[in-house]
Structure formats: C-alpha cells, structure tokens
C-alpha positions as a Markdown table, in Angstrom:
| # | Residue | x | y | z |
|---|---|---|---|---|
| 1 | Unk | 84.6 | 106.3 | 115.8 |
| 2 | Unk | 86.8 | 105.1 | 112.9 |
| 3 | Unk | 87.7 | 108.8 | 110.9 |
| 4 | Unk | 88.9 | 107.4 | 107.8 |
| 5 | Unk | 91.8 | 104.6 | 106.3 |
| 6 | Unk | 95.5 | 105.5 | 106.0 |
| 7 | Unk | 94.8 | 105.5 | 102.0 |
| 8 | Unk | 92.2 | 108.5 | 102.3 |
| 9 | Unk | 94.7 | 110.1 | 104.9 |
| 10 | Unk | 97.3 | 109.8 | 102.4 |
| 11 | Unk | 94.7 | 111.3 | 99.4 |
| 12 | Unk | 94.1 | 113.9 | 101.9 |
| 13 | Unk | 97.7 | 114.8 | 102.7 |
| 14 | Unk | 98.9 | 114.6 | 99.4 |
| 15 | Unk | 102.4 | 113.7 | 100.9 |
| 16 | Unk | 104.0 | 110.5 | 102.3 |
| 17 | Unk | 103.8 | 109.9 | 105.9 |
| 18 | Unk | 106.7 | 110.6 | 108.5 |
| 19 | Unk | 109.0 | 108.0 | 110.5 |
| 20 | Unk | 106.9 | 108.6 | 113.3 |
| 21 | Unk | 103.6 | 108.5 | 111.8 |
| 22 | Unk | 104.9 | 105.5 | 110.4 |
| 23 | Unk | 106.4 | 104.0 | 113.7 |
| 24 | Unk | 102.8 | 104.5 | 115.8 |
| 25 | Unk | 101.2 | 102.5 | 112.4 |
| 26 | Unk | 103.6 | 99.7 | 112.8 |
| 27 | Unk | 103.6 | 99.1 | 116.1 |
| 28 | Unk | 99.7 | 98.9 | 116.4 |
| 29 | Unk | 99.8 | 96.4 | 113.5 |
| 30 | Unk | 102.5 | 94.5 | 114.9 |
| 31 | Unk | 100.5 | 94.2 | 118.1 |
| 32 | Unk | 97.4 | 92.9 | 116.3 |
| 33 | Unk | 99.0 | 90.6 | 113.8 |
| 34 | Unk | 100.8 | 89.3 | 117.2 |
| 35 | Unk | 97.3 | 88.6 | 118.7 |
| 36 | Unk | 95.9 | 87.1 | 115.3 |
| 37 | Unk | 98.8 | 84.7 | 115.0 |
| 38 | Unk | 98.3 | 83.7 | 118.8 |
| 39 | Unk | 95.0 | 83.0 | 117.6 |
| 40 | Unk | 95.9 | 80.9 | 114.3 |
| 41 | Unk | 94.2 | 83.4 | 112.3 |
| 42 | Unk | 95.8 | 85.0 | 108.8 |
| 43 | Unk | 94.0 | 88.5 | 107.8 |
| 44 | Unk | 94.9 | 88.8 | 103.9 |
| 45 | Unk | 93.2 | 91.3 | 103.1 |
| 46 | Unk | 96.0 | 93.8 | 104.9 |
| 47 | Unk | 96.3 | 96.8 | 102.8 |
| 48 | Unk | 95.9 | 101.1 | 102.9 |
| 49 | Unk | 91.8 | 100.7 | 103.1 |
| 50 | Unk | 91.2 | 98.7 | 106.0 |
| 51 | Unk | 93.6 | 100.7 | 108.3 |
| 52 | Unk | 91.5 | 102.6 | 109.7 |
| 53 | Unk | 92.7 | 105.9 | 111.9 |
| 54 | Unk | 90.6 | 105.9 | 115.3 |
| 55 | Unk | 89.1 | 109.7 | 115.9 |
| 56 | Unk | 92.3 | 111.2 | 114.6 |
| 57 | Unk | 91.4 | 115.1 | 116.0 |
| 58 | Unk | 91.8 | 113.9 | 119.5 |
| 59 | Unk | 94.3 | 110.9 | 118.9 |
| 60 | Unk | 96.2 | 111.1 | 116.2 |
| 61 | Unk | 97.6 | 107.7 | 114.3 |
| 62 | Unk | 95.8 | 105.8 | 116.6 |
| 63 | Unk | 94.1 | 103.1 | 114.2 |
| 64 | Unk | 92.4 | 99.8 | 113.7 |
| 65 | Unk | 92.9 | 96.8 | 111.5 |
| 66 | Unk | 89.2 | 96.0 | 109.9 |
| 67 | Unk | 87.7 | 93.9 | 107.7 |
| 68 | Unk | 88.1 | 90.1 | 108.3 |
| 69 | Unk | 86.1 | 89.3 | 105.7 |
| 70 | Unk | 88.8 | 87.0 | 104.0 |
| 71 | Unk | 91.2 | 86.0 | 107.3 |
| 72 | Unk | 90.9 | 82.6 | 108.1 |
| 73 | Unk | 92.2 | 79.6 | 110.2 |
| 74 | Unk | 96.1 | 79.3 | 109.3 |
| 75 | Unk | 95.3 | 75.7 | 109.6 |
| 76 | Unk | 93.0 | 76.3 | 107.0 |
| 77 | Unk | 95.4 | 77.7 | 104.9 |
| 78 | Unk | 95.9 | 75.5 | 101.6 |
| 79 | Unk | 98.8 | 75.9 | 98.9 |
| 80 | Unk | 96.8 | 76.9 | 95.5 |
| 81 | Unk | 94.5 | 79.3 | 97.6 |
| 82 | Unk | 94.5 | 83.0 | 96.0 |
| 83 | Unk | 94.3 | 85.7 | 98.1 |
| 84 | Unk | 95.5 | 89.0 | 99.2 |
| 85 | Unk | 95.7 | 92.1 | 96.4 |
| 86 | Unk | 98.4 | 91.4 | 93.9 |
| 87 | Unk | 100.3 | 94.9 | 95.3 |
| 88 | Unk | 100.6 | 93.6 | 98.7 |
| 89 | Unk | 100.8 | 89.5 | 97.7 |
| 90 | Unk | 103.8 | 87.5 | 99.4 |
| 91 | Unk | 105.7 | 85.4 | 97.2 |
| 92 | Unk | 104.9 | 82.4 | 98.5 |
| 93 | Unk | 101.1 | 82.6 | 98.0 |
| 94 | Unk | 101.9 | 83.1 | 93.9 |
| 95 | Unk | 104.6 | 80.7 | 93.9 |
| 96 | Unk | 102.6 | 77.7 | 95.7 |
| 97 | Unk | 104.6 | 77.5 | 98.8 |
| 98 | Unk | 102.8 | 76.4 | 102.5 |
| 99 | Unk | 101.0 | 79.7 | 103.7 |
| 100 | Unk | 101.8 | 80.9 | 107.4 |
| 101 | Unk | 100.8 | 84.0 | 109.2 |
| 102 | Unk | 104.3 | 85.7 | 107.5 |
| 103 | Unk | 102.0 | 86.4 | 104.0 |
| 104 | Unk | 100.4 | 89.1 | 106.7 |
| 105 | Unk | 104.0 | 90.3 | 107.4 |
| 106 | Unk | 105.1 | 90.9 | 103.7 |
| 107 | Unk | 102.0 | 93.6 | 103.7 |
| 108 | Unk | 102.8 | 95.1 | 106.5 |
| 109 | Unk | 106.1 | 95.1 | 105.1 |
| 110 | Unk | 104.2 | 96.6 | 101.8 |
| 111 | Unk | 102.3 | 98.6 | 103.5 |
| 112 | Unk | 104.8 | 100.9 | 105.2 |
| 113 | Unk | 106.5 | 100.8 | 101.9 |
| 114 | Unk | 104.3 | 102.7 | 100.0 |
| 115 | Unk | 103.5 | 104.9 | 103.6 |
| 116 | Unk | 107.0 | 106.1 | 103.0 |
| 117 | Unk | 108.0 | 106.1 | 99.8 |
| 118 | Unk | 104.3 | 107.1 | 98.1 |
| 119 | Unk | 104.2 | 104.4 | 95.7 |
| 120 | Unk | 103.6 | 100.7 | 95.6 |
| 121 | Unk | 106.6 | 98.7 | 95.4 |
| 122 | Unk | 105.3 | 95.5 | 93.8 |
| 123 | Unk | 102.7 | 96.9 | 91.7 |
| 124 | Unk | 100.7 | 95.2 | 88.7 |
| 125 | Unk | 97.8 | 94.5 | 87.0 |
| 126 | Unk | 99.2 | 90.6 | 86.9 |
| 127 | Unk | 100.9 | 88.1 | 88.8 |
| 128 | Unk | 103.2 | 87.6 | 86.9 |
| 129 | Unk | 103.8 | 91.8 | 87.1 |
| 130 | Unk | 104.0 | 91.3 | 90.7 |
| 131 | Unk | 106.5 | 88.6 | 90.1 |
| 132 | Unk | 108.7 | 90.5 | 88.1 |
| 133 | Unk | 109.1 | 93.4 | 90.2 |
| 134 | Unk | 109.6 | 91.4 | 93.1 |
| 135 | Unk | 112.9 | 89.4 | 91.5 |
| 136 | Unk | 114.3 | 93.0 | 90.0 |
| 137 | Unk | 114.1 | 94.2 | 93.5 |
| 138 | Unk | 115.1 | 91.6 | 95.8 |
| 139 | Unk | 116.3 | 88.9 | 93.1 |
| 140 | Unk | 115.0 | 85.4 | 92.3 |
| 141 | Unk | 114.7 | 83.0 | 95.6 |
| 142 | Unk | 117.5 | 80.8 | 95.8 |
| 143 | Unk | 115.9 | 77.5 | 96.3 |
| 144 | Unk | 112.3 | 77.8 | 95.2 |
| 145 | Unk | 111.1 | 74.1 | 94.9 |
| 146 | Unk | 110.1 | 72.7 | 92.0 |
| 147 | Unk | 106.5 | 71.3 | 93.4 |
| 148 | Unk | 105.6 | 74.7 | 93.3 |
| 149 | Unk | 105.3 | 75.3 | 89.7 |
| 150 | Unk | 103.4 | 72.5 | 89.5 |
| 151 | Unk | 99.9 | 74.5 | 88.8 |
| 152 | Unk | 101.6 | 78.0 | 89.1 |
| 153 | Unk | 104.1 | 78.4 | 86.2 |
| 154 | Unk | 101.0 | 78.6 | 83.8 |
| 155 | Unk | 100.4 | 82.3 | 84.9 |
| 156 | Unk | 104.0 | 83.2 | 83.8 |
| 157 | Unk | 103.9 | 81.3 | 80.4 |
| 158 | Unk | 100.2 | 82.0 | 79.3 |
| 159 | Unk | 99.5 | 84.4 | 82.1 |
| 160 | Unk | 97.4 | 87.4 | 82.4 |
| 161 | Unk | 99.6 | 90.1 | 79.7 |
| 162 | Unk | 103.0 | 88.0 | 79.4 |
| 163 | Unk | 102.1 | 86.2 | 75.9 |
| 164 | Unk | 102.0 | 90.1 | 74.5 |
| 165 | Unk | 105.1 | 91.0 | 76.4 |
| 166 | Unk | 106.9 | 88.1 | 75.4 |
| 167 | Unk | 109.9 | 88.7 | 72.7 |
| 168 | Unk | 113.2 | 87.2 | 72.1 |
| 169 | Unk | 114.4 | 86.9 | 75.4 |
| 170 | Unk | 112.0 | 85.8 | 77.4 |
| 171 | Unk | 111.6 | 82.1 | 76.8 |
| 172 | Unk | 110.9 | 79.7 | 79.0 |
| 173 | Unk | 113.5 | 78.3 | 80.9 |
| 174 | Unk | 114.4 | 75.8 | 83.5 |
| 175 | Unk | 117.3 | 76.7 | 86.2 |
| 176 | Unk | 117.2 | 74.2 | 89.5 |
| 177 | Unk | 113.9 | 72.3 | 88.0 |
| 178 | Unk | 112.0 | 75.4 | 88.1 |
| 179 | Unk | 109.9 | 76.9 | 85.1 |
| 180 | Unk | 110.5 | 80.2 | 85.3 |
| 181 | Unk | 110.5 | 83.0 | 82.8 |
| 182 | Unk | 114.3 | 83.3 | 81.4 |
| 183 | Unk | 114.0 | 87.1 | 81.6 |
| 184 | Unk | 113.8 | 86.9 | 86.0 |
| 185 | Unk | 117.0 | 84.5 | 85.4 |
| 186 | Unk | 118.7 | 87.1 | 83.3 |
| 187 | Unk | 118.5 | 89.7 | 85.7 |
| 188 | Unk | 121.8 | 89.2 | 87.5 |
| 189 | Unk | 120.4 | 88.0 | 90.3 |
C-alpha cells in the first residue's frame, strides 16, 4: 500500500529529513533509475510527489518511484523536447543539449537537495529563473555549444518575466558564440 509521497511526509513533519532517511531514499532510487537506464527508459517526471513511501508504520522509508506517465525511450529522446518541472530541470534539457538518462540524475540530485536543506535549490516560475540560479550556484558551463541556442536563447531574451527584469546590465551578449544574458557572464564565474 503506497502511504503517502516524500512531499506530504515532509508537509507532515514540518522538518527536513535526516542523512539516513535520506540515504535509504537514495539508494532505492539509485536502484531504480539503474534498472530504467538498463532498460533505455528516462522517467522525467522525478520529483517529491511521485516518491511514494511504501506502508511506512511497518517499514519506514521504504518507497516507490510512480508515475511514468512522461518516461520514455532514451532513444526517443529529441534535443527541443520540454520536459521535467522547471525546479528539478537539468541544464541540458533548457539549453538544447542531447538528452540521456543523466537529466533523471540531476533530480535526484534535486531531489535530495531540497530533502535536506527544505528548499528548492533551482526554483522559478521561468526558465530562464531556473537558469539563473543554476549559474549563481554552480557557474556558467565552460563550453556550452553554440547549436544549442539555436531555438533556446529566445526564452532568455524575450522569455517568460526577463523583458521586465531586464535593466542596464543585462544586455545581451555573446562570450564563445553563445547568446547568453550578460548578467550570468557577469557573475564571476
């Protein structure tokens, strides 16, 4: 009997989760992202709601992965293709690069995050939100191609909230052939 997801656990709680509550979760979902990728399959759809905790009276943090509504052949897998929610999105699926099975491990990665810390990491109503607090954190990719931008730079430049954020600083710019807001090159990064 699934009880409830690790979001209504953590709603429940009120608190963040410990290292070993956090260690059993991880090493369940490590298992079955191990068996989906032997498979070819991505899940992204991998966040708080569908981790679900199996009878957790008699077995605590014992859980399941659900809904595969979205997973889907990694072969399948096309570079343009939107998917996963924007808190738990890997780079690469905003920024147009070839999608692998690794898009599941940056939510995991997401995932035990916010478990620990109680907040999401790389939240935002936007991508290019996302975006932003991905570089201010871990700092702009070194060598992001330039065929990437191709259809993507739009959402920075006339994307969902940047054109009202947008002063002084913030131009456009190009560094290595890559459109890219000037404020994520500006960053120190």
């Amino acid at each position: 009997m699934l009880d409830m997801s690790i979001w209504d656990l953590y709603e429940q709680k009120q608190e963040t989760f410990t290292l070993n509550e956090i260690r059993s979760v991880t090493q369940q979902l490590l298992v079955a992202f191990e068996a989906l990728k032997g498979i070819g399959i991505i899940h992204t759809d991998l966040k708080p709601d569908n981790v679900m905790l199996v009878n957790h009276k008699s077995q605590p943090f014992r859980i399941k992965l659900i809904d595969f509504g979205l997973a889907l052949p990694a072969s399948e897998a096309e570079v343009g293709m939107e998917m996963q929610p924007i808190p738990f999105r890997a780079p690469e699926v905003t920024l147009g690069l070839p999608i692998t099975e690794a898009i599941d491990m940056w939510s995991l990665g997401c995932l035990l995050a916010a478990m620990y810390f109680g907040i999401w990491f790389f939240p935002g109503a936007s991508t290019y939100d996302q975006m932003r607090a991905i570089c201010q954190l871990l700092g702009q990719p070194k060598k992001t191609p330039a065929r990437c931008w191709d259809k993507h730079w739009a959402v920075f430049y006339q994307g969902k909230g940047l054109d009202s954020r947008m002063g002084a600083n913030d131009a456009i710019s190009v560094q290595d052939g890559v459109w890219c807001p000037a404020r994520m090159f500006k960053l120190g990064f």
